[in-house]
Every structure is written in C-alpha cells, then in structure tokens.
KEKE-3310 file (N, C-alpha, C; in steps of 0.2 Angstrom, whole numbers, plus 5000, padded with zeros to 4 digits):
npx = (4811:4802:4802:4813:4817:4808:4813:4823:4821:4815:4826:4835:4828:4828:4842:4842:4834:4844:4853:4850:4849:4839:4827:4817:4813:4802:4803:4798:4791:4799:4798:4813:4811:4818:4834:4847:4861:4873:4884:4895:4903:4893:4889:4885:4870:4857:4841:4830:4815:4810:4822:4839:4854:4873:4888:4907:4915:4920:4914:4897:4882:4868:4850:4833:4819:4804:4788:4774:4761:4758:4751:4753:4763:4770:4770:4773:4787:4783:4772:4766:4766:4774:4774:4774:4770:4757:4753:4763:4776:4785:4800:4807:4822:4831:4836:4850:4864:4880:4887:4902:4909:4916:4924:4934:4950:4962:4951:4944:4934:4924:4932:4920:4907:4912:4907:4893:4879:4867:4853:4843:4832:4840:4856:4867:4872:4890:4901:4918:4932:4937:4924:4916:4903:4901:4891:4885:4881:4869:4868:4879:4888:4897:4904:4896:4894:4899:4890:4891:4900:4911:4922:4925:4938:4940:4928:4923:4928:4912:4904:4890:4875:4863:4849:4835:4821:4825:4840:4855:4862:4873:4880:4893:4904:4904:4892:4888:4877:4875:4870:4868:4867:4875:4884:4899:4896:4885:4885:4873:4868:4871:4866:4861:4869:4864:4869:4878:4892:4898:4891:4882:4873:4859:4848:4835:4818:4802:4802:4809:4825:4829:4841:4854:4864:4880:4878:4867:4850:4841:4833:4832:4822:4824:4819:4816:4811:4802:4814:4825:4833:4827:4826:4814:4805:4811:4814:4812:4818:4819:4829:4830:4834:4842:4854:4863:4865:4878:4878:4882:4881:4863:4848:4836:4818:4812:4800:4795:4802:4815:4834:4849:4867:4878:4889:4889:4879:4862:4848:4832:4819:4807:4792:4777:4777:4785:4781:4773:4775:4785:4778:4776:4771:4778:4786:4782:4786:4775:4772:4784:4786:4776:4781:4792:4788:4781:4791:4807:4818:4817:4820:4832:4841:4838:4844:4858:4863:4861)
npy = (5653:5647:5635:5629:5629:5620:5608:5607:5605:5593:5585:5587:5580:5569:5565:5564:5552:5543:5543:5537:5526:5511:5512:5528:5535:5544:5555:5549:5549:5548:5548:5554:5549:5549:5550:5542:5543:5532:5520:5523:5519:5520:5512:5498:5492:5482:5473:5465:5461:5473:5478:5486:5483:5488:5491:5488:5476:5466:5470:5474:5483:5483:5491:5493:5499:5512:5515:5525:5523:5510:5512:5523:5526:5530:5542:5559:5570:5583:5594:5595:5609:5613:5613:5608:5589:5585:5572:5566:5550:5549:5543:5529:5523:5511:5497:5494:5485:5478:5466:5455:5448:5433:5426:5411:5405:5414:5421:5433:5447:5461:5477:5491:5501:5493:5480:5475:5467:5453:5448:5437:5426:5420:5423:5432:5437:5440:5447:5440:5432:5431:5436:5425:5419:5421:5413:5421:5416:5427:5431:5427:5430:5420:5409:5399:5394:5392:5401:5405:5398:5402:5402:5408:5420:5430:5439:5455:5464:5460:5472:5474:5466:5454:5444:5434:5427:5413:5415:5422:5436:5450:5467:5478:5492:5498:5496:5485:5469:5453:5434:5420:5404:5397:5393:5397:5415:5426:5435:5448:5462:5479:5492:5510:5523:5534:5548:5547:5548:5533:5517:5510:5505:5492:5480:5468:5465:5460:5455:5461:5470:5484:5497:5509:5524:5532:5546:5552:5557:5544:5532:5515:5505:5487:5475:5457:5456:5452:5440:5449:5461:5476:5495:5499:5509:5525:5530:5547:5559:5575:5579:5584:5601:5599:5594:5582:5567:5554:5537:5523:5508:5499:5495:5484:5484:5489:5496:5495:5500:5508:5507:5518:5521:5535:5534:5543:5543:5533:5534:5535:5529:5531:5525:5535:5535:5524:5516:5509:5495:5489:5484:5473:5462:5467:5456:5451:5445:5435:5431:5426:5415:5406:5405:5397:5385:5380:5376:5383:5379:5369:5381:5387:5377:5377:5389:5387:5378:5365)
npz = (4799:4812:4805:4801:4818:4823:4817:4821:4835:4833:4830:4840:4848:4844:4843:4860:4861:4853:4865:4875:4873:4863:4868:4872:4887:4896:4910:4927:4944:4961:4978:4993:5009:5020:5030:5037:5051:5051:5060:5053:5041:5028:5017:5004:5005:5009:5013:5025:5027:5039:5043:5040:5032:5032:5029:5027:5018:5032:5042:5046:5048:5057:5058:5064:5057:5060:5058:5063:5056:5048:5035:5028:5026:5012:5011:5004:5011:5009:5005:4986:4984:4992:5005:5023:5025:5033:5035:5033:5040:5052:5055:5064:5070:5078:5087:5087:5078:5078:5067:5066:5050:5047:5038:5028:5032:5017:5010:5004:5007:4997:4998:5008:4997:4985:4989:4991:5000:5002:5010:5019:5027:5037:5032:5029:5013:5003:4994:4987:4984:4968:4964:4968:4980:4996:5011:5027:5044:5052:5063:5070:5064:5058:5045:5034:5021:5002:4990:4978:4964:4956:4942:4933:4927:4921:4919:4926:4940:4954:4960:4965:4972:4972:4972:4966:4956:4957:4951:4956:4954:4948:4946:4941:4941:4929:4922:4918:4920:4928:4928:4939:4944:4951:4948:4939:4931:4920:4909:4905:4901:4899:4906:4902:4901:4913:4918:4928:4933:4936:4937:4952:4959:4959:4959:4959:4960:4961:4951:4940:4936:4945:4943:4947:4946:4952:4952:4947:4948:4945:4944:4934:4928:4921:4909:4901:4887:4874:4870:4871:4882:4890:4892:4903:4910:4917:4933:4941:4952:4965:4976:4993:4996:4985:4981:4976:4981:4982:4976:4985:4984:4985:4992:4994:5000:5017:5024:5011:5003:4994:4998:4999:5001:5004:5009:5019:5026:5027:5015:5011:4998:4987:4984:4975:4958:4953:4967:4961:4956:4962:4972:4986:4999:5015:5025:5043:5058:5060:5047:5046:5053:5048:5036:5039:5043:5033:5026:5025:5023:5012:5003:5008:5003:4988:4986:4992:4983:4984)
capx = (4814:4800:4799:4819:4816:4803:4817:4831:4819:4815:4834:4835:4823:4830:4847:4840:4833:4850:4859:4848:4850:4835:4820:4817:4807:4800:4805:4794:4792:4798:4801:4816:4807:4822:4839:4850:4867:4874:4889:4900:4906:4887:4890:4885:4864:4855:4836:4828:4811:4811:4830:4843:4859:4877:4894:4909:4920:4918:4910:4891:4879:4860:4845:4827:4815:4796:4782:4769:4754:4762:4747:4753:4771:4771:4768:4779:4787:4780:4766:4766:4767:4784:4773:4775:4765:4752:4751:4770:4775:4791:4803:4809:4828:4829:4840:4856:4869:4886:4889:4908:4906:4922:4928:4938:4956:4962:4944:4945:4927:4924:4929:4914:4906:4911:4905:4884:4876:4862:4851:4837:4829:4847:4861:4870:4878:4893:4905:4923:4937:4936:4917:4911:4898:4899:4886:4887:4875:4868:4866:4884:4894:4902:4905:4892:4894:4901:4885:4893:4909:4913:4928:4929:4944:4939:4925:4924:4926:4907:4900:4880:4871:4854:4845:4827:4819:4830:4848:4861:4864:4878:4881:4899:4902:4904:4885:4884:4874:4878:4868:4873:4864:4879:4890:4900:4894:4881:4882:4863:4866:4873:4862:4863:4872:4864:4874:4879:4899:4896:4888:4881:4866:4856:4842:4832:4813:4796:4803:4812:4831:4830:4847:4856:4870:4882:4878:4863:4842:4836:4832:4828:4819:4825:4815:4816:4803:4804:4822:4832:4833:4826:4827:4808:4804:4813:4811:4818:4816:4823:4833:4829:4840:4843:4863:4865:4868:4880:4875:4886:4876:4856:4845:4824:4814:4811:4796:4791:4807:4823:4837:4854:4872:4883:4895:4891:4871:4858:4844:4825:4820:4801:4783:4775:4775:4790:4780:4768:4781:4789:4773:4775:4774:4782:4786:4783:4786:4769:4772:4791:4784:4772:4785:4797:4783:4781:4797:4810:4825:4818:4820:4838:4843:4839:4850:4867:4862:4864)
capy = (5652:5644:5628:5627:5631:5614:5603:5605:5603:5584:5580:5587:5576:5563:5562:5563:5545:5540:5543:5534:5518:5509:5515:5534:5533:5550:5554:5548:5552:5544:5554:5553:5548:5550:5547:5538:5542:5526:5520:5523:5514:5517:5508:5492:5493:5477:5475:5461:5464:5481:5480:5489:5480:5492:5491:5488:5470:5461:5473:5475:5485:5483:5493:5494:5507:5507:5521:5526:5520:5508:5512:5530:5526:5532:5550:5561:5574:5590:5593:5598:5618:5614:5611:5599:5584:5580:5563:5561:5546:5549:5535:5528:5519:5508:5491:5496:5481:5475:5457:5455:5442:5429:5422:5406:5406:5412:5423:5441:5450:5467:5482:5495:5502:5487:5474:5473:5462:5452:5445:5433:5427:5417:5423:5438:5434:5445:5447:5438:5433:5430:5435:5419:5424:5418:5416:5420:5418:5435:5435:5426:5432:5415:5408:5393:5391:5397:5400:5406:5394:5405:5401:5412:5427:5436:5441:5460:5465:5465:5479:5474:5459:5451:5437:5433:5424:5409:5417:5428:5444:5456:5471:5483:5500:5499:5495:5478:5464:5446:5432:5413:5398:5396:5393:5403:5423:5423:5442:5449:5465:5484:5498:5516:5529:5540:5553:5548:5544:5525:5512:5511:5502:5485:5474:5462:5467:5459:5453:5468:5474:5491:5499:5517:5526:5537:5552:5556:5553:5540:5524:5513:5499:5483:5469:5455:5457:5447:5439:5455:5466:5483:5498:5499:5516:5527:5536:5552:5564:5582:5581:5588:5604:5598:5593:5575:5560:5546:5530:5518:5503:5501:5489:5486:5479:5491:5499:5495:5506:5507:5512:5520:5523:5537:5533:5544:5541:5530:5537:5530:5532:5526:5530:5539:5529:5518:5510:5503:5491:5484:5482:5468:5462:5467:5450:5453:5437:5431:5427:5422:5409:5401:5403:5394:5378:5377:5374:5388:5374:5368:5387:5389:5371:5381:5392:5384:5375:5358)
capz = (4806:4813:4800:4807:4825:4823:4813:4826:4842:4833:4829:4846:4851:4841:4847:4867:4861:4854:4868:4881:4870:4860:4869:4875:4893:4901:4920:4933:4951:4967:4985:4996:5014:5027:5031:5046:5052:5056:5066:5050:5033:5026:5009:5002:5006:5011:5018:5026:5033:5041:5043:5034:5034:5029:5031:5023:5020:5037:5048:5045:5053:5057:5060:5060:5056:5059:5056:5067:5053:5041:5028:5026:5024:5009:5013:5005:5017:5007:4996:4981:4985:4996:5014:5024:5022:5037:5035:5033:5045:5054:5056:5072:5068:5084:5088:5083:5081:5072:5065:5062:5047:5049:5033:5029:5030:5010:5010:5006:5005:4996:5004:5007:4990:4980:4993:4991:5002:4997:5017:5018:5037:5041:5030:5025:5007:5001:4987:4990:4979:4960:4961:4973:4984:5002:5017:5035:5050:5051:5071:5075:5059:5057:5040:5034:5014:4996:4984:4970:4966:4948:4940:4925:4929:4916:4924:4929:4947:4955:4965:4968:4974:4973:4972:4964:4949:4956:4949:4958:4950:4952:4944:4944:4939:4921:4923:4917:4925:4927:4935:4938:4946:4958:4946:4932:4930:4912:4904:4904:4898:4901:4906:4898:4905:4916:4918:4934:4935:4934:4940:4958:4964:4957:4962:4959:4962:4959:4944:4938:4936:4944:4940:4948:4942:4956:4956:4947:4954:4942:4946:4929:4928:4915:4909:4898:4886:4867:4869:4873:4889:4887:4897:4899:4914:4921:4937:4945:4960:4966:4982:4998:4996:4978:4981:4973:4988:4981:4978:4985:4985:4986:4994:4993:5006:5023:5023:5003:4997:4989:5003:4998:5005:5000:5014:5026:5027:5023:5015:5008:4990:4984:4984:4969:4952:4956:4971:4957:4951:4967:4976:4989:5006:5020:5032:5050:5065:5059:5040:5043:5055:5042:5031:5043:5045:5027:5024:5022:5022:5005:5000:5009:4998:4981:4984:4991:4977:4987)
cpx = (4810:4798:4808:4820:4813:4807:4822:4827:4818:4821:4836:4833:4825:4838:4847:4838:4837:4851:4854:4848:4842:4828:4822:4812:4807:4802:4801:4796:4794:4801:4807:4810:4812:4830:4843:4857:4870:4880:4896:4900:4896:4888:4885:4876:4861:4846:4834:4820:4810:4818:4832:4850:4865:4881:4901:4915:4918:4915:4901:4888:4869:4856:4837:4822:4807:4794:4775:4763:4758:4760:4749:4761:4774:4770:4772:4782:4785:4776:4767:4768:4772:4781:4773:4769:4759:4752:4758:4770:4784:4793:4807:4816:4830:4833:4846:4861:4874:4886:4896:4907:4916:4922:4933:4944:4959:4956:4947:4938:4930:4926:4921:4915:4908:4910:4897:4881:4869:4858:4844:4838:4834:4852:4862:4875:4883:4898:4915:4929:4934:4929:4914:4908:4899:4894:4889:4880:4874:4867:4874:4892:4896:4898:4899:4894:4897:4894:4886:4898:4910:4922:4932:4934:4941:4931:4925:4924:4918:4906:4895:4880:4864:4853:4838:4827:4823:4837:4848:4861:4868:4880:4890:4897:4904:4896:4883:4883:4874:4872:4871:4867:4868:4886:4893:4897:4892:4880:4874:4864:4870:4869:4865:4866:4868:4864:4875:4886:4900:4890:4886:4876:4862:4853:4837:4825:4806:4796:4807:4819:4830:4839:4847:4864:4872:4879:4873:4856:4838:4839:4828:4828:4821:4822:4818:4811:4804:4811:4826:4830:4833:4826:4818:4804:4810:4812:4815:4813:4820:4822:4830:4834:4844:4853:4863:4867:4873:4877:4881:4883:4870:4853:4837:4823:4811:4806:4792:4796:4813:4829:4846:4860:4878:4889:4897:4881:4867:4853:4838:4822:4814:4795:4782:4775:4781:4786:4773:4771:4785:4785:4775:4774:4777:4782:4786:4784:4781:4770:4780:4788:4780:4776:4791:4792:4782:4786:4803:4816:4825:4823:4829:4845:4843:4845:4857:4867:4868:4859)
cpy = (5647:5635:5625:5624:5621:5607:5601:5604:5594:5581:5582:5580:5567:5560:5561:5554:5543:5539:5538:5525:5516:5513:5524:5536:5541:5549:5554:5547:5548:5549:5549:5555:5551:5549:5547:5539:5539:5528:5519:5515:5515:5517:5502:5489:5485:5479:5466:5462:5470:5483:5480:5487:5485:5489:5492:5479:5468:5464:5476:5479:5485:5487:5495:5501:5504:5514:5520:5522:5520:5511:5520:5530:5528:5543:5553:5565:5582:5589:5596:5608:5619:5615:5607:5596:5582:5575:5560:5557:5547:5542:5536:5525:5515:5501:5489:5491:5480:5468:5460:5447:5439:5423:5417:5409:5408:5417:5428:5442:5457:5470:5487:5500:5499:5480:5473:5466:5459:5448:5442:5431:5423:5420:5429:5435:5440:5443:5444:5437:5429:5431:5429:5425:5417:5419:5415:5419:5427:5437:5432:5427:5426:5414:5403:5391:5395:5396:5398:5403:5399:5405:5404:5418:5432:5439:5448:5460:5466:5471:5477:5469:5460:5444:5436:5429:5417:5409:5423:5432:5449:5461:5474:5490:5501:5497:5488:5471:5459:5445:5425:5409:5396:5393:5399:5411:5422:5433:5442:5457:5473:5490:5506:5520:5533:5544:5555:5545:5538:5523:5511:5506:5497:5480:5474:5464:5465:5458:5457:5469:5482:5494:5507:5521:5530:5541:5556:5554:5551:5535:5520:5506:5493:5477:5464:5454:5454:5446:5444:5458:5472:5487:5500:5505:5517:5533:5542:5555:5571:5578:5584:5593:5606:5597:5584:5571:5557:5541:5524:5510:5506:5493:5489:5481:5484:5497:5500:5499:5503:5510:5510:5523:5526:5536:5536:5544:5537:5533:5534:5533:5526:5529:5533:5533:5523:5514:5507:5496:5488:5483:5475:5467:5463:5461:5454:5444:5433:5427:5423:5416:5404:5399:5394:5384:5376:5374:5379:5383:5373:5377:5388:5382:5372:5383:5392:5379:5368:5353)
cpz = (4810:4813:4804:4812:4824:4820:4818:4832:4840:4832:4836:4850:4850:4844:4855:4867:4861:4859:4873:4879:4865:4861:4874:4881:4897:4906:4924:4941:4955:4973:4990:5006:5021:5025:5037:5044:5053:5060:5062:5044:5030:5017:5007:5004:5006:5017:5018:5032:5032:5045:5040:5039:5028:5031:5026:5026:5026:5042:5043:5050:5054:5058:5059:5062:5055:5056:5061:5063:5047:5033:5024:5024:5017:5006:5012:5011:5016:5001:4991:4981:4990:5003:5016:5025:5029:5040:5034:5039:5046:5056:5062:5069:5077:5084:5083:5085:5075:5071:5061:5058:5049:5044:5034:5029:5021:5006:5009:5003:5002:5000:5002:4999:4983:4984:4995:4994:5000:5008:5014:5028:5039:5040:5029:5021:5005:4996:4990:4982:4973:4960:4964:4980:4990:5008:5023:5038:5050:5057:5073:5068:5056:5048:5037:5026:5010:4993:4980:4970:4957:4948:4936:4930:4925:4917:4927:4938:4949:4962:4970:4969:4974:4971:4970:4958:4948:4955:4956:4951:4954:4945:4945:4940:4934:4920:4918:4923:4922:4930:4934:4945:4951:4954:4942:4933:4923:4912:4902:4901:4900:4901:4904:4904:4907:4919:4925:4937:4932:4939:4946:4961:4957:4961:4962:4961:4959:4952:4937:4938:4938:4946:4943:4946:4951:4958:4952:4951:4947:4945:4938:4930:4921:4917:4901:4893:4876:4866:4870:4881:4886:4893:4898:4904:4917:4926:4939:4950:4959:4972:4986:4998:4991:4976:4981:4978:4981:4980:4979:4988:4984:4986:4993:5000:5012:5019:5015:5000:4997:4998:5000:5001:5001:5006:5020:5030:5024:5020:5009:5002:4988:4982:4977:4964:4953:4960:4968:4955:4957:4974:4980:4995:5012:5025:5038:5052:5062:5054:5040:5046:5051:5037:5034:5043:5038:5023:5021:5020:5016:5001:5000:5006:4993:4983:4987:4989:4978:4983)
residu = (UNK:UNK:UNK:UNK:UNK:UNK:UNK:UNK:UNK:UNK:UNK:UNK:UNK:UNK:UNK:UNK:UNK:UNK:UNK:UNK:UNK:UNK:UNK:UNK:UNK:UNK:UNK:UNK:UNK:UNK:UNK:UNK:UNK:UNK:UNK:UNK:UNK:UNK:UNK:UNK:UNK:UNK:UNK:UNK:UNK:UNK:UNK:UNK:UNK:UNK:UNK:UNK:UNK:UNK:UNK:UNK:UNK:UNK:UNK:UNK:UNK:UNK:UNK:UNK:UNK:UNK:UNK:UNK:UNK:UNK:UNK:UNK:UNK:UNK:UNK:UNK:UNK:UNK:UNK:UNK:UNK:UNK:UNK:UNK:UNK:UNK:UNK:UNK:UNK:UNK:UNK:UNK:UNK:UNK:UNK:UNK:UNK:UNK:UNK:UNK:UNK:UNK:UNK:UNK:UNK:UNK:UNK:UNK:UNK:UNK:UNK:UNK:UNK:UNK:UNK:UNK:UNK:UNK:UNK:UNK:UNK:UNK:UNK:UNK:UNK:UNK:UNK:UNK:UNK:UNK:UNK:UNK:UNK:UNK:UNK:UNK:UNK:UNK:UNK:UNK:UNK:UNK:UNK:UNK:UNK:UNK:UNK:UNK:UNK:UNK:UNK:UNK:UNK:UNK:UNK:UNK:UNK:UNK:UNK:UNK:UNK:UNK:UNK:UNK:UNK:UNK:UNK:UNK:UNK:UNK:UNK:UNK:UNK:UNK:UNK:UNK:UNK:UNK:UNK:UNK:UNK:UNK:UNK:UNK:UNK:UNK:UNK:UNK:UNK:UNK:UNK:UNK:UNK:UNK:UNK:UNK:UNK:UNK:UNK:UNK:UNK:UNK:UNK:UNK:UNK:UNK:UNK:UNK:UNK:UNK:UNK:UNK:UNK:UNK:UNK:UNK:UNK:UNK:UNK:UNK:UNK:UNK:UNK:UNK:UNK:UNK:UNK:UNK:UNK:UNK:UNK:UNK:UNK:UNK:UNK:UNK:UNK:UNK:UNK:UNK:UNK:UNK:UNK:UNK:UNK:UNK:UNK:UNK:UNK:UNK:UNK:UNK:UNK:UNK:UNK:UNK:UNK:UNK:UNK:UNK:UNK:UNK:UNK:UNK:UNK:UNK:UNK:UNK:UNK:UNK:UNK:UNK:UNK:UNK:UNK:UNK:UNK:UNK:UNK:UNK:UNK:UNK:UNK:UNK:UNK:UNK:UNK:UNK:UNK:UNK:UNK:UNK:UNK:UNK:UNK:UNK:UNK:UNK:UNK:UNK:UNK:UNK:UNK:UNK:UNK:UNK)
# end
C-alpha cells in the first residue's frame, strides 16, 4: 500500500506538471495593499507615475495615491499570525478627475473590460477598431494619432495593452499575446490556463510578460529565454476575506505594484517575491523633468513610429 500510495502521488505529481504546460513552477507570494471605490466602470487599469487611470471606452477616470513613508510601502496589512501590520502605510486616493477621450469620426474604442489602456507622461493609448491602437491628450481628451495601423482581420479581438522592449503588446481572453512595432499584430505565445475563467490582465514589466487569469490569485510571469517563451514563475496570494475579486484589466506602475479592476473597485496587488522582479523606479516632477530636457519627443517619435 504504501509502495502504491508513493507511485500515484508522482503521477499525481506528474500530471499537475502537464497541465500547467512545459515547466511546473511553485506558488509564490505577493499581498493585496488596498482598494479604491471609484466614480464607476472600474475596468481596463492603467498607471502612470503614482496615477491610476480606469474607465471604460471614451470615459476615463484618474487618481492618485500616496503613502505616508514611501520606503515602507510595501508593508503588508497583517503579519504573519493574521495582526495587523505596524508599519503598514495607509493610502491617501486624492485628485480625482475624468478625461472624456474624443475619437475620429468612423473610431469606435473598446467598451470597458476589453478596452486596456496603456499612459505615458502625454498620451493615454487605447484599443479601437480592427485592433489599431489610438492616442489621446491625457489632460484635454482630444484625439492626436493611430500607433497601431494593423490590418490583418483575422486577428482576435484584443483586451490588454502595453508597451515596452520597443513593441506593443496586447493580449485577449483566450490568453494569447501579440505584439507589433506599429504595424500588423505578430503571435508570441499563449499562457496556461489558470484556472481562472479566461484571460484578464497583461503587462509588460522590467522586461517581463506578467499574465493574469479572471478569476483566480496568480499572476505568472513569461519570458523569452533560448528561442521560445516559457512560463518561468508563478505567483499567488489569499484574499482579504478569501472571496476571489475579478480581474478585469491590470496595470503596473503606482507605488511599485500591480493594480486591478473587477468593475466595481480598484485594488493593489505586489510586494513579497513578485516585487523582486518588477523593481523600478517611481517618477516624481523631478526625474520627468530631466527626462523632458533630455529629450522625451525622441522617445514619443519611436513610438508613433514617425
């Protein structure tokens, strides 16, 4: 019985690897920080800075979020033995505004949870018809440029947005990701199922693919690593309460984390071993303005790829 017992826990063991696809990656930690009520439609996640940008199709919404003592920001809200944390850092949500964006004539944006926005320090980019991705002013809404001119049809509907490594990348809910240089959509690959409904949330990170599913709490990370894309960590969390949020959409950037909209909250998702891996910078006034004197125009001439 015992010699048994030990045969069917590795075919056990063995099929858990199947199903996850080529490589079999343990579950690692990251904590849920907060969550914001907004002013409605919390879909389609976008950060820029220490602003979180939501909405759905032509209506956005913005808000910024601080922390008493940045350096501790990653404090979870309970210790380990389920108290709460000391050192957590309450969040402030604070200059709360709308941008109605204002498409060409012939223009249809996503509506909310397949319309993923993608913001940098002028533009808000968003998902429009056949898969072209268009920009607006991100303070007067108005229209400016098409990025993406893709022509292929055959082409799934996308969901997700981002930007990095020089390409666009967009995901939908069958859980495969594209990217394109501002033309065409180029297949990169399709993430494993898991076992969250479908597809939900993708972006682009310090060199990274992190990938989320509906309706479970992983966040996996893909990378390109000898000629293929592999699935190469995965992380997870328990819930405050332990009742699964949505993910409809998911953005990075405010305050060093990940932030997600089931459509009726926003809420923050980082720290622990995930925030090894998407270490970066936060821009304040100081560095966009150096960036600004150094030349961000070259930067915003890559990508409307003039």
């Amino acid at each position: 019985m015992k010699k048994l017992t030990i045969v069917g826990a590795m075919v056990g063991a063995l099929l858990f690897a199947l199903s996850m696809g080529t490589t079999a990656i343990a579950a690692e930690d990251y904590y849920e920080f907060s969550e914001y009520s907004g002013l409605g439609s919390e879909y389609d996640v976008a950060c820029y800075g220490n602003t979180i940008y939501y909405g759905s199709a032509t209506i956005v919404y913005a808000v910024d979020v601080s922390v008493p003592d940045i350096t501790k920001k990653d404090e979870p809200r309970y210790l380990p033995d389920g108290t709460p944390n000391p050192n957590y850092q309450p969040r402030t949500f604070s200059n709360v505004r709308s941008i109605i964006l204002q498409p060409p004539a012939g223009v249809s944006l996503n509506w909310g949870s397949v319309g993923e926005m993608y913001v940098d320090d002028q533009y808000i980019y968003t998902i429009g018809n056949s898969n072209q991705i268009y920009a607006f002013d991100k303070t007067t809404g108005q229209y400016v440029a098409q990025v993406v001119t893709n022509t292929d049809s055959s082409v799934p509907r996308a969901s997700h947005l981002s930007y990095g490594g020089g390409k666009w990348w967009m995901s939908n809910e069958d859980r495969e990701v594209w990217s394109s240089t501002g033309g065409d959509w180029h297949y990169e690959f399709t993430w494993n199922d898991m076992a969250g409904s479908h597809g939900d949330g993708m972006e682009y990170v310090n060199g990274h693919i992190f990938v989320s599913d509906m309706t479970s709490n992983y966040i996996a990370m893909w990378d390109y690593v000898n000629g293929q894309w592999q699935e190469t960590k995965r992380f997870s969390y328990t819930e405050p309460g332990g009742v699964n949020k949505y993910v409809e959409g998911m953005g990075f950037g405010a305050l060093g984390h990940f932030w997600a909209g089931d459509g009726r909250e926003i809420y923050e998702l980082g720290g622990g071993t995930i925030g090894n891996y998407v270490t970066a910078p936060i821009p304040g006034s100081a560095t966009l303005l150096l960036l600004g004197m150094m030349g961000l125009a070259g930067f915003r001439k890559k990508i409307f790829n003039t």
